[in-house]
C-alpha positions as CSV (number, residue, x, y, z in Angstrom):
1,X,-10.0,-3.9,20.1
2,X,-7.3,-2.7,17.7
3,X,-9.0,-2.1,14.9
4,X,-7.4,-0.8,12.0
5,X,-8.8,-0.1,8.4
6,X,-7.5,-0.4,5.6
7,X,-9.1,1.5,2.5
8,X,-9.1,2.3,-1.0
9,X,-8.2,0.5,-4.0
10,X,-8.5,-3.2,-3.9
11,X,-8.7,-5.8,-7.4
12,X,-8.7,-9.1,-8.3
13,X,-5.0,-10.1,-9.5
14,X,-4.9,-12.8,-12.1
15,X,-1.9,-14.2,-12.8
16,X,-0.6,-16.8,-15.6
17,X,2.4,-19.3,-15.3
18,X,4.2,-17.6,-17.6
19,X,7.3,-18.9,-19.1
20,X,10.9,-16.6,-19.2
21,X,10.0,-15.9,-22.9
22,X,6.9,-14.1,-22.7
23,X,6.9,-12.1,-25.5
24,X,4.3,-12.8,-28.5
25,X,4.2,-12.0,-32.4
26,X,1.1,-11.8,-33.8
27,X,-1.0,-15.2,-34.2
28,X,1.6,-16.9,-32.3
29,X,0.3,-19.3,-29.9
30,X,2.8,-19.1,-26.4
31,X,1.5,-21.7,-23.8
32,X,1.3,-21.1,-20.4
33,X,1.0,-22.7,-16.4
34,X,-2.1,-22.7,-14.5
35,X,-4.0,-19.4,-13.7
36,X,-3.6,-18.1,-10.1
37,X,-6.1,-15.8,-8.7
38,X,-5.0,-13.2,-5.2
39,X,-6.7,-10.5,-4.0
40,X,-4.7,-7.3,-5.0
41,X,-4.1,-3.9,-4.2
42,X,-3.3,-2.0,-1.2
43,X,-6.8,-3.5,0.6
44,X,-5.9,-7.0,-0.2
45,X,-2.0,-6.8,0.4
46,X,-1.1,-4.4,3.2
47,X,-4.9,-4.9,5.3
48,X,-3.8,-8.9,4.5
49,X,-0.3,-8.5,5.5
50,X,-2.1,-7.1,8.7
51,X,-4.2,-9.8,9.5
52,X,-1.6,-12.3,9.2
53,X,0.6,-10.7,11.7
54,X,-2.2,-11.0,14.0
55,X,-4.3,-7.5,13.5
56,X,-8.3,-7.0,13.6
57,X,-8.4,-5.4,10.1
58,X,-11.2,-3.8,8.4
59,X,-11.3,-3.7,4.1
60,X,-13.1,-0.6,2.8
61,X,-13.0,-0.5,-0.7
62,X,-15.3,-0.6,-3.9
63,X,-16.4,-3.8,-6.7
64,X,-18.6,-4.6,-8.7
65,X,-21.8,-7.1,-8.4
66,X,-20.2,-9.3,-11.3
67,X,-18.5,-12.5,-10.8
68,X,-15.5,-11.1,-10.2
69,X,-17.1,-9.5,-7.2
70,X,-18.6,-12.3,-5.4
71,X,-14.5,-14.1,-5.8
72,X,-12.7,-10.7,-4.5
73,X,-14.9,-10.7,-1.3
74,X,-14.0,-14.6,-0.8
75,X,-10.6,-14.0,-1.3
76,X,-10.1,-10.9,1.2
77,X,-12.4,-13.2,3.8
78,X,-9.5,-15.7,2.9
79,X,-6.7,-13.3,4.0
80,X,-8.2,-12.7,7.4
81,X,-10.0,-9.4,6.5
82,X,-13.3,-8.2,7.9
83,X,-15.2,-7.1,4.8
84,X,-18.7,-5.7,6.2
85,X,-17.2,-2.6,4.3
86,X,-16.6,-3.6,0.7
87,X,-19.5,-2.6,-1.5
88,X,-20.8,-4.8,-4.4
89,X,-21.5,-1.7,-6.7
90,X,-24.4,-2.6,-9.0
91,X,-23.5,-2.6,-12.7
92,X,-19.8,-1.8,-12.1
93,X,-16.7,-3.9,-12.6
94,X,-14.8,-5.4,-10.5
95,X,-11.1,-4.5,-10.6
96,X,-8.1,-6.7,-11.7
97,X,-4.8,-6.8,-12.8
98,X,-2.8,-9.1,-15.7
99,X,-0.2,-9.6,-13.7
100,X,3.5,-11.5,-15.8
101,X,6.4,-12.4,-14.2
102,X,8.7,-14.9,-15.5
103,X,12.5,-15.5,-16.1
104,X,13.9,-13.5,-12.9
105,X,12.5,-9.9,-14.3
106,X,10.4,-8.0,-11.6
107,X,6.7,-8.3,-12.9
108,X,4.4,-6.2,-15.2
109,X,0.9,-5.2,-15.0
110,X,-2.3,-4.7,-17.0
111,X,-4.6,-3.2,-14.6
112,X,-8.6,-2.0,-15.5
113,X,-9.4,0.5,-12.7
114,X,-13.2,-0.5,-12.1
115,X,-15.5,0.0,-9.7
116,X,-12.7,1.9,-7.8
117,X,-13.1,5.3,-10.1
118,X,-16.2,6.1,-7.9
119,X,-14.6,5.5,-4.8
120,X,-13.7,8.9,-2.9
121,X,-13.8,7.9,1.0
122,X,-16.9,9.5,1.9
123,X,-18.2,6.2,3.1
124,X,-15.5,4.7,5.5
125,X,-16.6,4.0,8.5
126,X,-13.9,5.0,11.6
127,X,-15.7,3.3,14.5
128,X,-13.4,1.8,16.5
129,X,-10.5,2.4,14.4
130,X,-6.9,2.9,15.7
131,X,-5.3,3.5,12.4
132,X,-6.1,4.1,8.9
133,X,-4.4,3.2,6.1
134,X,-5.1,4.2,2.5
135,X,-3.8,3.3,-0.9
136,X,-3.1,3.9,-4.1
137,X,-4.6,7.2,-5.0
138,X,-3.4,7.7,-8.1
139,X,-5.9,4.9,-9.1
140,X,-8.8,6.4,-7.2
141,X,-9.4,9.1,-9.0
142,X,-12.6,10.2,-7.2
143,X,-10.6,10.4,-4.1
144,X,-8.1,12.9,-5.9
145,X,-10.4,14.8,-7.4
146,X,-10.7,18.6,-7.0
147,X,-6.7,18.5,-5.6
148,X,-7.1,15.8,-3.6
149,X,-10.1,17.3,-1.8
150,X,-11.8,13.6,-0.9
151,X,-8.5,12.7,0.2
152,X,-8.0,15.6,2.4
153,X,-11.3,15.4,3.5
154,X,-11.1,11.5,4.8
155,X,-7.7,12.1,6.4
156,X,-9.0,15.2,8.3
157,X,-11.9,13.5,9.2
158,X,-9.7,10.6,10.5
159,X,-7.1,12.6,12.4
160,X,-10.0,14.6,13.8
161,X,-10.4,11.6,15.8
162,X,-7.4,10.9,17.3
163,X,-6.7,7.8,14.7
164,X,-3.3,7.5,13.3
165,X,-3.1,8.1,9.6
166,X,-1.4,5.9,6.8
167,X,-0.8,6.9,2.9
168,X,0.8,4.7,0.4
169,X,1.3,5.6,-3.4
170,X,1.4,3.5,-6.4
171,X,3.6,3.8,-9.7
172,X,1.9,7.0,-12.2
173,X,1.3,5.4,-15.6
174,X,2.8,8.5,-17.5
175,X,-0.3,8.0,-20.1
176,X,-3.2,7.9,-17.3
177,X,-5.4,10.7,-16.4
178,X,-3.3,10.7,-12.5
179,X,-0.6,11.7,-14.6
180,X,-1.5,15.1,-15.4
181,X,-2.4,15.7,-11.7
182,X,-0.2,18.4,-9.8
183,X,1.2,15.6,-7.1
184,X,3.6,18.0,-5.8
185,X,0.5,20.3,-4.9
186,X,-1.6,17.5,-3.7
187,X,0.7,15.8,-1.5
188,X,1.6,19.0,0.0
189,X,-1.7,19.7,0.8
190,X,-2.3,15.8,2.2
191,X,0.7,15.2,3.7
192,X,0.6,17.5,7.1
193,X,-2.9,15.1,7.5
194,X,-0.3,11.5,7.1
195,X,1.3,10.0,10.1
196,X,3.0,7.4,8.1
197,X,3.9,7.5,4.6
198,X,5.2,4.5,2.6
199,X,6.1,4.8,-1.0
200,X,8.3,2.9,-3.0
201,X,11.0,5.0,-5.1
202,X,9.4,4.4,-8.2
203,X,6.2,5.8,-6.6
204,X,8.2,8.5,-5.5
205,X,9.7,9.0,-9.4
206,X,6.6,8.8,-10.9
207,X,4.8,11.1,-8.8
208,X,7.4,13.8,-7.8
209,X,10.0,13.5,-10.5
210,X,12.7,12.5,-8.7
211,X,15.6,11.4,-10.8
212,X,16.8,7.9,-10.4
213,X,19.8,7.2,-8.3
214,X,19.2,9.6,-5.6
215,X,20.0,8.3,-1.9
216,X,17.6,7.1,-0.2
217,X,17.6,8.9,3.3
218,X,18.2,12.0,1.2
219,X,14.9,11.2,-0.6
220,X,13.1,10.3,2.5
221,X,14.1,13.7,4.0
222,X,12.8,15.5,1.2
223,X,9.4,13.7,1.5
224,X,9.3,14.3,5.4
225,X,9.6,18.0,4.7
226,X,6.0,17.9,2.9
227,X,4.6,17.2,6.2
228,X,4.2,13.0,7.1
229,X,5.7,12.3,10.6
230,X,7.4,9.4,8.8
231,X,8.2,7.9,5.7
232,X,8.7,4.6,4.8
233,X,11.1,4.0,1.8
234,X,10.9,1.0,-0.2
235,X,13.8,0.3,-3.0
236,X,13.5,-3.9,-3.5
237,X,16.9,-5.0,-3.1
238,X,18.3,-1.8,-2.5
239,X,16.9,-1.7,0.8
240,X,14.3,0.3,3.0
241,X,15.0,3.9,4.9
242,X,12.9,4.4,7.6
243,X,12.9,8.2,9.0
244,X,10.9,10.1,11.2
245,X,10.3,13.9,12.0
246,X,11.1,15.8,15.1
247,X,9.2,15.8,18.6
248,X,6.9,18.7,17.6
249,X,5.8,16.8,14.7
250,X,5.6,13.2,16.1
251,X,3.7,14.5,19.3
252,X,0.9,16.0,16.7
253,X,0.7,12.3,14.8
254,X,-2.4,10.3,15.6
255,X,-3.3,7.7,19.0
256,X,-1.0,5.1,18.1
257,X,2.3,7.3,18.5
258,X,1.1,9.1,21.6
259,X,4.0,9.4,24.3
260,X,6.0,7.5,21.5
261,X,9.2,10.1,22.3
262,X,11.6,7.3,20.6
263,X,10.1,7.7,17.2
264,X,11.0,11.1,16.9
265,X,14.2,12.1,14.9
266,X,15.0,8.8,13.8
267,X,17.5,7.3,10.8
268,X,17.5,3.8,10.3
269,X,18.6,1.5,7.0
270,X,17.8,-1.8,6.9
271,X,19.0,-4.2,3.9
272,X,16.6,-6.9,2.4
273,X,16.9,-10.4,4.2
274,X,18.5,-12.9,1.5
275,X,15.7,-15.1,0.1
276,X,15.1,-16.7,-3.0
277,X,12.3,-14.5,-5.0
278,X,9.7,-16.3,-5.9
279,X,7.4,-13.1,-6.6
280,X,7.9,-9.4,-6.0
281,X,3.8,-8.7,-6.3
282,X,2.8,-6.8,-3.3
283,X,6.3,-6.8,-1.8
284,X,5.9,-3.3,-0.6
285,X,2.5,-3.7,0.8
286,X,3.7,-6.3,2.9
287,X,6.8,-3.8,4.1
288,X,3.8,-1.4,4.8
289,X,1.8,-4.0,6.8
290,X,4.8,-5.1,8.8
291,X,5.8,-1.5,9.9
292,X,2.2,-0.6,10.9
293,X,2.2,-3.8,12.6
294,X,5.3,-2.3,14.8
295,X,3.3,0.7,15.4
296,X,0.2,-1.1,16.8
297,X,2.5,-3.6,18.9
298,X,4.3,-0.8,20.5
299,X,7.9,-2.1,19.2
300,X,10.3,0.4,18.5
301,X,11.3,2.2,15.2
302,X,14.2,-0.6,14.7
303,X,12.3,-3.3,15.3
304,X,9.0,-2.1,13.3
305,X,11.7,-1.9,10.0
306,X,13.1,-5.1,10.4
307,X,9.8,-6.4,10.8
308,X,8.6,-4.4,7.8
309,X,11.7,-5.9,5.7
310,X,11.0,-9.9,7.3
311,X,7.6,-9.0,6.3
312,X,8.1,-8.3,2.6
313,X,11.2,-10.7,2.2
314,X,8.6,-13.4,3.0
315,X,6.4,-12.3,0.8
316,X,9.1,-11.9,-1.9
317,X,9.7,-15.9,-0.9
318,X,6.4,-16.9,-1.0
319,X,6.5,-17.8,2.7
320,X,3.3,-17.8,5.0
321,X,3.6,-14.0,6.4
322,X,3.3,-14.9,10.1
323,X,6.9,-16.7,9.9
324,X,8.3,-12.9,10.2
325,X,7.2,-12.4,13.4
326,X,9.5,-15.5,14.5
């Protein structure tokens, strides 16, 4: 069985027709379409993205036992994901996100952290597990407590047994408590633990400061030099950089990449497919999903990007995910 779990922050997304002029004054009535509810997050999007393609995937992730709770379990059971490992936890509150997007602009969220504060790994269950994906940890904050301890810890724990590790990152809100963490420092310390990284550049800006503007397979350099074997760089319609570290480093990386010489020292660009956007929500999840897919088919690094990019362009079109494996 090729199990692979996928762990760490999940919510419920709720999202409103919105119309382009979405703006409000005070006591000003704007009406809206009808209310759509998704499973969000990195659980939802890249372990659903996964089981779409056609992976066993395992969610591991934290609610609450409101109502909220009882929909987010339906809704990941929806997407294809096993959910044995989501805990109910009792008087918390379930994640979610406001989530607007209307008149062409990429979307904005209003996001309440929930029952995933408390969540720092320690429970995740590896049995079985081929890889191990975990997101978002800048809204985790017991899993970056202490440095990023709880993070190291579950990453160790996972390479420890042979199961090929996965990070992605999520935009810093510049007023949030993950904002005055050292992320330099931490992802330093995690890194050399990450088979896979895949950020977006805006994650990247948030977390590391890098200015805007910078190339791409110069900024995926930078980040291989804190350790990952790869990294996975996500810019929207700019395009994704896939690059990968030497033999030495790609022959330490996890089960999945063993005897994989071809991944090592590897450059690739790959431009967005052309589709009409319908949403850019989870757009880099599904890029994540469609590379990790790659890795557990045993394609190539070429074809695992190109899959990563059908992957999120048909997410970007609204398009069943599965059509990017034609």
């Amino acid at each position: 069985m090729r199990s692979v779990v996928v762990a760490g922050h999940v919510c419920v997304d709720l999202i409103p027709g919105v119309p382009g002029r979405a703006a409000t004054a005070p006591g000003e009535l704007l009406e809206v379409g009808p209310l759509t509810l998704a499973g969000g997050g990195c659980v939802a999007n890249t372990g659903g993205a996964l089981a779409a393609l056609g992976a066993d995937v395992v969610v591991v992730a934290d609610a609450g036992d409101d109502e909220l709770g009882a929909v987010l379990v339906q809704l990941l059971r929806a997407c294809g994901t096993r959910t044995d490992q989501v805990r109910l936890r009792r008087g918390r509150s379930t994640s979610y996100s406001l989530v607007f997007e209307g008149g062409g602009r990429d979307r904005s969220l209003w996001h309440h952290v929930g029952a995933n504060a408390e969540w720092d790994g320690t429970a995740v269950d590896l049995t079985g597990a081929r890889l191990l994906h975990v997101g978002y940890p800048s809204l985790l904050p017991a899993l970056i407590a202490d440095g990023g301890r709880p993070l190291e810890a579950l990453l160790g724990r996972a390479r420890a047994a042979g199961i090929t590790t996965s990070l992605d990152l999520a935009v810093i809100d510049p007023a949030s408590a993950a904002a005055r963490e050292d992320w330099p420092a931490l992802l330093g310390r995690v890194l050399p633990l990450v088979d896979v990284f895949s950020p977006s550049v805006e994650d990247v800006r948030t977390a590391l400061r890098v200015e805007q503007g910078v190339e791409l397979r110069e900024t995926a350099r930078m980040l291989l030099e804190l350790g990952p074997a790869m990294v996975l760089l996500t810019a929207g319609p700019a395009g994704l950089q896939l690059s990968t570290g030497d033999a030495a480093r790609v022959g330490t990386a996890g089960g999945l990449l063993e005897g994989r010489a071809g991944w090592s020292d590897q450059e690739h660009f790959v431009a967005p497919p052309r589709v009409d956007v319908r949403t850019t929500l989870g757009a880099g999840d599904a890029a994540t999903g469609g590379l990790l897919f790659g890795l557990v088919e045993g394609l190539d690094p070429r074809r695992s990007l190109d899959l990563a990019a059908r992957t999120a362009a048909a997410r970007v079109a609204g398009a069943p995910l599965a059509s990017a494996l034609r």
